[in-house]
KOLZAMI-854456 format. One record per residue (C-alpha): residue in one letter; x, y, z. Coordinates in Angstrom, 2 decimals, always signed. Layout:
KOLZAMI-854456
NODE  res        u        v        w
NODE    a        X        Y        Z
...
This chain:
KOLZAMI-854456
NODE  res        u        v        w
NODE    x    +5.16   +87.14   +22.67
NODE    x    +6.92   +85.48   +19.31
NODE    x    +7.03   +82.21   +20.38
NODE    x   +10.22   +80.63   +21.82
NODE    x   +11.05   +77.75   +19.27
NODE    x   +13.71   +75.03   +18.88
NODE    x   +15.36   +77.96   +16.18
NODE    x   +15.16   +80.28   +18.85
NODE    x   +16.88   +78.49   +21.76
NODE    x   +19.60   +77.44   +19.45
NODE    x   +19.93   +81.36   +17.66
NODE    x   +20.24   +82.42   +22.10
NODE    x   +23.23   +79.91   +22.20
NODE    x   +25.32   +80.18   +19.67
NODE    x   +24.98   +84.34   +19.68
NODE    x   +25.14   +84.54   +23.40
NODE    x   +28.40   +82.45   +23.07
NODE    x   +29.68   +84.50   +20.31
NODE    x   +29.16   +87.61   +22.47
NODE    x   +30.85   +85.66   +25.73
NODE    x   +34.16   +84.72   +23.99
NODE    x   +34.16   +87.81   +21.75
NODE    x   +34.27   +89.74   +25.13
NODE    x   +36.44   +86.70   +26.25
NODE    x   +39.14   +87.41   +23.45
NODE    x   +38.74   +91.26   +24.10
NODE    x   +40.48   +90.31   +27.95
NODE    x   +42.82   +89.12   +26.29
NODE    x   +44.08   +91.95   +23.93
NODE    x   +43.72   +94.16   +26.45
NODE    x   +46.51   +92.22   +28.71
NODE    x   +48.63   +92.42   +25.12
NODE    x   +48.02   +95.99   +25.33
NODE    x   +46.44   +95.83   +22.11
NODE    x   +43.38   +97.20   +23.89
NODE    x   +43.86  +100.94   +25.31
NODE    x   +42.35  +102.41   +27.51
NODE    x   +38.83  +101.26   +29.77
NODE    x   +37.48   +98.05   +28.45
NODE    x   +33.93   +97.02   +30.55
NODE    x   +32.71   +93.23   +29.99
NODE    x   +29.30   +92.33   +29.72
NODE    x   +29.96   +88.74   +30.83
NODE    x   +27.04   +87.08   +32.52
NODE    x   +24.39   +89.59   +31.53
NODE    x   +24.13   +87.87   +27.69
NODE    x   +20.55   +87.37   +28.63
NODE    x   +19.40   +90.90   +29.02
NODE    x   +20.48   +91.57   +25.17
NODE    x   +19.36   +88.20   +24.09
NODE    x   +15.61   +88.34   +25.51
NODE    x   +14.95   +92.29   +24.50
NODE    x   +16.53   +91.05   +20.42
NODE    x   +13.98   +88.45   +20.63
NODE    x   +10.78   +91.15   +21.63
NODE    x   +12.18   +93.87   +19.55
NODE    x   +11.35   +95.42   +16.00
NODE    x   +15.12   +95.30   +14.15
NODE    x   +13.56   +97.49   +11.39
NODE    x   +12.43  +100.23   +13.16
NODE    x   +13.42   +99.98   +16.82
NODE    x   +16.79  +101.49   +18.52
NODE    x   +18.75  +101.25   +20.96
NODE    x   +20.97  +103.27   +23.66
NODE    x   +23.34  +102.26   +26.51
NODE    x   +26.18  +102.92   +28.65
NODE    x   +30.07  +102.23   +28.09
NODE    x   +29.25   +98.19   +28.84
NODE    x   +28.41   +98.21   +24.92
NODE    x   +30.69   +95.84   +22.96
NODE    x   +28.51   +93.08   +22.16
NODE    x   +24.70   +95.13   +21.55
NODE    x   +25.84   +96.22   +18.46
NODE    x   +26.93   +92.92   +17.42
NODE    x   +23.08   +91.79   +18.64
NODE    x   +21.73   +94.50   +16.58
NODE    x   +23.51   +93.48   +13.16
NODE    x   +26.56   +95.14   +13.36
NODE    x   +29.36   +93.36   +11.59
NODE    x   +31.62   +92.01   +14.67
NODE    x   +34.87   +92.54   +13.08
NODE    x   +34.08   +96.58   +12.59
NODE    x   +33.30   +96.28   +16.72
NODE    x   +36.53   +94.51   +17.35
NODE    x   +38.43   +97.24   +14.69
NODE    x   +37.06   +99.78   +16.76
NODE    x   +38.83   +98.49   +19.97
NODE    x   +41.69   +98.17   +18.31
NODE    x   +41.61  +101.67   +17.71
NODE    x   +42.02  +100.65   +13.47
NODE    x   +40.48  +102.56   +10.60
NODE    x   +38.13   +99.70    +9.80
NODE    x   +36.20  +100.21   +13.34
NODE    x   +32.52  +101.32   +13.51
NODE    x   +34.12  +104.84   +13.90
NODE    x   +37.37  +104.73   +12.01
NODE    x   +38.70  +103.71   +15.40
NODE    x   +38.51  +106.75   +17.13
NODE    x   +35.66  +105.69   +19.58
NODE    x   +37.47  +103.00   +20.94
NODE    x   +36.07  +100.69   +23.56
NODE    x   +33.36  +103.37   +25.39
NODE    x   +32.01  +104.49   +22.48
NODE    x   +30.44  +101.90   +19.79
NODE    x   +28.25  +103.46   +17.38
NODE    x   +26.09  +102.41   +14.30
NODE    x   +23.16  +104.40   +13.09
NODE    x   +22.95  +102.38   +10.28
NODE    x   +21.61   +99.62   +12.63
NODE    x   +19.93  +101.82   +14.91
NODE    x   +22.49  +101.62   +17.95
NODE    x   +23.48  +104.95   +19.46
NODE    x   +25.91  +104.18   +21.61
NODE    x   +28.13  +103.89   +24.03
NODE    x   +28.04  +106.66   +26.14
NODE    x   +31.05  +107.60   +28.81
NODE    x   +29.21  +110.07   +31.33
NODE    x   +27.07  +107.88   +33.87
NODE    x   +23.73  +108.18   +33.20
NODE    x   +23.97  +110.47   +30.28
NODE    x   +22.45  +108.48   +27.53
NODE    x   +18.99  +108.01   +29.73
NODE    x   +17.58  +111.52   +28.46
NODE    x   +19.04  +110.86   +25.05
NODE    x   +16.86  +108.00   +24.64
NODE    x   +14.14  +109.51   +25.77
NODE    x   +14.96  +111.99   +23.01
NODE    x   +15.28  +109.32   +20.53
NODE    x   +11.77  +108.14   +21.59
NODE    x   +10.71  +111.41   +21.36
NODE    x   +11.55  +111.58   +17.70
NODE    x   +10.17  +108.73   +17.21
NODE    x    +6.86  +109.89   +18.35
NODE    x    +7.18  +112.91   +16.50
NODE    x    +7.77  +111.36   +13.07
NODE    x    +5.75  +108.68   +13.95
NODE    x    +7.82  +105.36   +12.59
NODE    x    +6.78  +103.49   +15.00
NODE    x    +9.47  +102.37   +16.88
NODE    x   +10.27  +102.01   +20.59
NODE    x   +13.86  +102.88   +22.17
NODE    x   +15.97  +100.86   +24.43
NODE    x   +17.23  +103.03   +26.72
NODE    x   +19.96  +100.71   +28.95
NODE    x   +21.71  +102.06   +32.09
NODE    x   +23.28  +100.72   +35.66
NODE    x   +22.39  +100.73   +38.75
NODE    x   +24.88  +103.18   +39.75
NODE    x   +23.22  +105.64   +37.38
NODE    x   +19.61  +105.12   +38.60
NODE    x   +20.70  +107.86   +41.32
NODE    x   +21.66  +110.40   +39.18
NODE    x   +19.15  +113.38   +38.60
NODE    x   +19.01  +112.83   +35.03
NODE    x   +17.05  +109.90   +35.27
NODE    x   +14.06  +111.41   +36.88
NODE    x   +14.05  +114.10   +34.30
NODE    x   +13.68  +111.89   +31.92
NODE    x   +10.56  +109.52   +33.75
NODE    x    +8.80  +112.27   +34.02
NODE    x    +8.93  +113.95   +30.77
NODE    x    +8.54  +110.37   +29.33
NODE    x    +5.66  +109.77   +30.88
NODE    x    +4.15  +113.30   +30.40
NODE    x    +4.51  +112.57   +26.67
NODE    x    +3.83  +109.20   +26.48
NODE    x    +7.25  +108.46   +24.86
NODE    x    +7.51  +104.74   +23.52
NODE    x   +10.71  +104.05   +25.17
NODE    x   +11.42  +101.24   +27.35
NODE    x   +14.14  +101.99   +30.18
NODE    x   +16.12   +99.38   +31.82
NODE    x   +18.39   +99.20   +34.46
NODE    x   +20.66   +96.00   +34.08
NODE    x   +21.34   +96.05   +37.82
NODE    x   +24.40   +93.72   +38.38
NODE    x   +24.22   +94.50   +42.36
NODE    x   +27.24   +96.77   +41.87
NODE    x   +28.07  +100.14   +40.92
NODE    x   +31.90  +100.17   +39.74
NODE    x   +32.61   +98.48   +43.43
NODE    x   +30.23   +99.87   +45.41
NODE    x   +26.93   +97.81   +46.15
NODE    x   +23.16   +98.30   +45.66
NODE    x   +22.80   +98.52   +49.50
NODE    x   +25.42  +101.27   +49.84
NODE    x   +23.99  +103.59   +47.49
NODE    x   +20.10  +104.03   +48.83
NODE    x   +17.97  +102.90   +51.14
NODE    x   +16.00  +100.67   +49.36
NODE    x   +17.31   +98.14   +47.08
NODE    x   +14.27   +97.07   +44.66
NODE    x   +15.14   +99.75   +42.07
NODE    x   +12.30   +99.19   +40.00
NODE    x   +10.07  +101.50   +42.23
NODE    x   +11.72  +104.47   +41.36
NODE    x    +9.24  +103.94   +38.29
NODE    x    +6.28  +103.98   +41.30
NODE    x    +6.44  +107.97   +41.63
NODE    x    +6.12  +108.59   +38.15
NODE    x    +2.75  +106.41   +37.74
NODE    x    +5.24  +104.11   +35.15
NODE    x    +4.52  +100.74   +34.94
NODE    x    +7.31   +98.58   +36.47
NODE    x    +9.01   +95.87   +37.88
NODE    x   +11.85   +93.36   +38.93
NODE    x   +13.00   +90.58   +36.00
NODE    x   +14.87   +87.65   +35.82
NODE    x   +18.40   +88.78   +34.24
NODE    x   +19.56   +85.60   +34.05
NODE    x   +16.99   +84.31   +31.87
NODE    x   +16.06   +85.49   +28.47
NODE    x   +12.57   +83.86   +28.54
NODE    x   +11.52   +85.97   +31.14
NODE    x   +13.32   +88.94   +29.63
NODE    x   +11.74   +88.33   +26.47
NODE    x    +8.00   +88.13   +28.62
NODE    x    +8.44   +91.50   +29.99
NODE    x   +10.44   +93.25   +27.16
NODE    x    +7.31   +92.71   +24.62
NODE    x    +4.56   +93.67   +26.88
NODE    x    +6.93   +97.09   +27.63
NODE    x    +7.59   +97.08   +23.64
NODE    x    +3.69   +96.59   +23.11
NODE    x    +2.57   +99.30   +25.35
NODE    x    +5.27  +101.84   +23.64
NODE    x    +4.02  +100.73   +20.40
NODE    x    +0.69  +101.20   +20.95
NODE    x    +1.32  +105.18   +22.45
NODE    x    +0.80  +104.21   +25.83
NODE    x    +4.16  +105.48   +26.83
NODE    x    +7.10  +104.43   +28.70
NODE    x    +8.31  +101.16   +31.11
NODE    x   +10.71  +100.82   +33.67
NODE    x   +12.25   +96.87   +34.33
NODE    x   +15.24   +96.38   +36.58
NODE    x   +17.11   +93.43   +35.17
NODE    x   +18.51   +91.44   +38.38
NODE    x   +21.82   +90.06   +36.95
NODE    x   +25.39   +89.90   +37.24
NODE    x   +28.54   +90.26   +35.82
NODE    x   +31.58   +87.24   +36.60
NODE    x   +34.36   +90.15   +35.56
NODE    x   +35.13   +93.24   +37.40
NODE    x   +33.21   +96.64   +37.11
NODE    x   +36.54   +97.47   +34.30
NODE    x   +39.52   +95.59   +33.78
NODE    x   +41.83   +97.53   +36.02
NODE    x   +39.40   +96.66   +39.31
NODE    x   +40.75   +94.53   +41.30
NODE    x   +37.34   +93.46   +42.77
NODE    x   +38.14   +93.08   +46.36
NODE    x   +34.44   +94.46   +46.89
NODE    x   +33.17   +90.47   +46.59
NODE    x   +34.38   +87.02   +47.23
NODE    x   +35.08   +84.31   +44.68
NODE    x   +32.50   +81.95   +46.26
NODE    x   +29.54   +84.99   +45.79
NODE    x   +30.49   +84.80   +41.68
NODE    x   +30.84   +81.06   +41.30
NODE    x   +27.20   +80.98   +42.26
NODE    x   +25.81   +83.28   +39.90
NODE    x   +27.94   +81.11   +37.60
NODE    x   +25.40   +78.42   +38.62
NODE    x   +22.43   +80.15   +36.48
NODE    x   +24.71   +80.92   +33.62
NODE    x   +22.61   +82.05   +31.31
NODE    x   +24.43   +80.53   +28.38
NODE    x   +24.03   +77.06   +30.73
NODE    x   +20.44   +77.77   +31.07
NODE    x   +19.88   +78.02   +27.24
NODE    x   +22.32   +75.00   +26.71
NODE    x   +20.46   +72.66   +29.35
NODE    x   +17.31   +73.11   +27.20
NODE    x   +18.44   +72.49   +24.42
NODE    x   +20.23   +68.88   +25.59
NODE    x   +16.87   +67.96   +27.42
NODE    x   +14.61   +68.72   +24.82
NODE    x   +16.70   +67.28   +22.76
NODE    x   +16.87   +70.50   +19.98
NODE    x   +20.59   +69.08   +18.83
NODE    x   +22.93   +66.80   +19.42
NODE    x   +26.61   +67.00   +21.10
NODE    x   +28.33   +66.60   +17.61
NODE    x   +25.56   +69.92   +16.07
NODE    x   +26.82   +71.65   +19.28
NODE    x   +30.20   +71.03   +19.13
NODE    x   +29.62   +72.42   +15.34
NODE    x   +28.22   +75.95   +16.82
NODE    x   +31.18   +76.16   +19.49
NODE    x   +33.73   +75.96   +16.44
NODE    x   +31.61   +78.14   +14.19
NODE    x   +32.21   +80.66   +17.71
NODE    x   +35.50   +80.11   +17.91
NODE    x   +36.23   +80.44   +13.98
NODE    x   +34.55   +83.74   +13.96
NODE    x   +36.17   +85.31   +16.83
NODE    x   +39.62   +84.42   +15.49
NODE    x   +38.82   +86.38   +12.24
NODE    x   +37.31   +89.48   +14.21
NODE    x   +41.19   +89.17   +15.58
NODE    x   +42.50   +88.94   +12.67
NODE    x   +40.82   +91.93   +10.61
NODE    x   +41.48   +94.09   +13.15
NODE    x   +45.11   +93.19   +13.62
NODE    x   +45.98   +93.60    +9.79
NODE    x   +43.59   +97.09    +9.66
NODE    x   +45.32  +100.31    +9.31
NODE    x   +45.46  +102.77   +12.22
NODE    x   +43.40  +106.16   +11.19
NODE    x   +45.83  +108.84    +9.46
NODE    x   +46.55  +112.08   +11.63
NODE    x   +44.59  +113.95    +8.99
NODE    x   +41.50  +112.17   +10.47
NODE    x   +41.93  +114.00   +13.29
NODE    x   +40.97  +117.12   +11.41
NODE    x   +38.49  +115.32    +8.85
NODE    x   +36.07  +114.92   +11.56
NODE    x   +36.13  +118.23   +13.79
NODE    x   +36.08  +120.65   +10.82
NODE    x   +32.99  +120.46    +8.96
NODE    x   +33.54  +123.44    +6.65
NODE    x   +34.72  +122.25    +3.26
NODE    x   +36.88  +124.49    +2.42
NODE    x   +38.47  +125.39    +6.12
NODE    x   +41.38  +127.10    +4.72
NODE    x   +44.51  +125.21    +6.47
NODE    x   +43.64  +121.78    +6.20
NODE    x   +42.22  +120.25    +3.04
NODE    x   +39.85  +117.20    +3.83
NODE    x   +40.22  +114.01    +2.94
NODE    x   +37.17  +112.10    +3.79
């Protein structure tokens, strides 16, 4: 594994903070009904993203995930105010703002979505991986999901094609002990989801969510084996998420007490603690990275406030792709 440096511990901070009060702001504007729509948080699960960024290949690798998918793409390279456009539903989003919240998209930087249908974006990346192959570039595909869609059919399709093929893809289920509100233990009768990789002869197993060390440990020896064409992984990601499955739930599935101590192995805390024992900065350099946070977060708010909503004619631009479709002339 890349070694974990000082640089390292202090780039996990300040871009897992960034992604916490991006997503932070985000409740916000969706209170002001500046927000439509669903609008999932990520909060609490920063280390998943931050320990896979820190095994992965940004030139050549991609990624794929479910509607929880504000702040990959920000992890991945994509300018943050284009994300926050998006949600604003402004022309300047990562798709002229008519993806909105669900649906972030950048194949520029390799991050292909946002996807709305549980569990639908598991075969995709195992069709991305597929291409990959195929082509041979090289790379190795992300492919994210819940643990509510670790029961649907799809995802057995796709292990056992994957593994037929040898596909370098690395699946992932960031398993935050609930589906929308309904728990692990409700849905099956086991609750190590991990061993679903066990029939398919995949190499698997349970990881620390809450840490990106450990993420980082298992995501590059999954990466490595992909790489190398010795086909897929399967790690469940044991985290958690402080806000509700969406912002309209009401969370009456789980008690205050149960998320105040997950809170306790923050894993923005964790990175911060290390860095004030090892002594990697000191209060005032820290205090300098929350305000660089905070500055950047108000002008993500600010582009996308003063952006232009999309034209009608949009509308049209994107779901007729004949040039010279006789009743509307295009504009893009």
């Amino acid at each position: 594994m890349k070694e974990v440096t000082k640089e390292v511990y202090l780039k996990w901070y300040e871009d897992m903070l960034l992604w916490r009060k991006f997503e932070d702001k985000l409740a916000a504007l969706y209170i002001q009904q500046k927000v439509r729509g669903f609008l999932h948080l990520y909060n609490g699960q920063e280390a998943v993203l931050a320990g896979a960024l820190h095994a992965m290949d940004l030139t050549k690798d991609k990624m794929i995930t479910a509607y929880r998918n504000h702040v990959q793409p920000i992890g991945m390279g994509v300018d943050p105010r284009a994300v926050m456009a998006e949600l604003l539903g402004k022309v300047t989003g990562t798709s002229k703002g008519m993806g909105g919240s669900m649906h972030i998209f950048s194949k520029e930087h390799r991050f292909y979505g946002g996807h709305g249908i549980v569990g639908g974006q598991i075969p995709v990346g195992a069709g991305l991986a597929f291409a990959d192959k195929y082509f041979e570039t090289g790379g190795v595909t992300m492919t994210y999901f819940g643990d509510g869609a670790a029961r649907q059919g799809s995802l057995h399709e796709a292990f056992n094609m994957a593994m037929l093929w040898k596909l370098p893809v690395v699946f992932i289920v960031e398993n935050n002990g609930y589906a929308m509100g309904t728990s692990v233990e409700r849905t099956a009768n086991h609750t190590d989801i991990w061993k679903l990789g066990l029939g398919y002869e995949m190499p698997c197993g349970p990881v620390d969510g809450m840490n990106p060390v450990k993420v980082a440990e298992a995501m590059t020896e999954a990466i490595e084996r992909a790489r190398r064409g010795d086909g897929p992984t399967f790690l469940e990601m044991k985290t958690y998420r402080y806000r509700g499955h969406s912002m309209s739930d009401a969370q009456l599935y789980r008690s205050k007490e149960e998320i105040e101590e997950y809170k306790k192995i923050d894993p923005i805390t964790q990175v911060l603690d290390v860095i004030k024992d090892k002594k990697y900065a000191t209060e005032k350099e820290i205090d300098a990275i929350d305000q660089r946070v905070k500055d950047l977060v108000d002008e993500c708010v600010k582009f996308a406030e003063e952006s232009p909503y999309p034209e009608i004619q949009q509308l049209y631009d994107v779901v007729y792709e004949q040039e010279d479709y006789p009743f509307l002339p295009h504009k893009l």
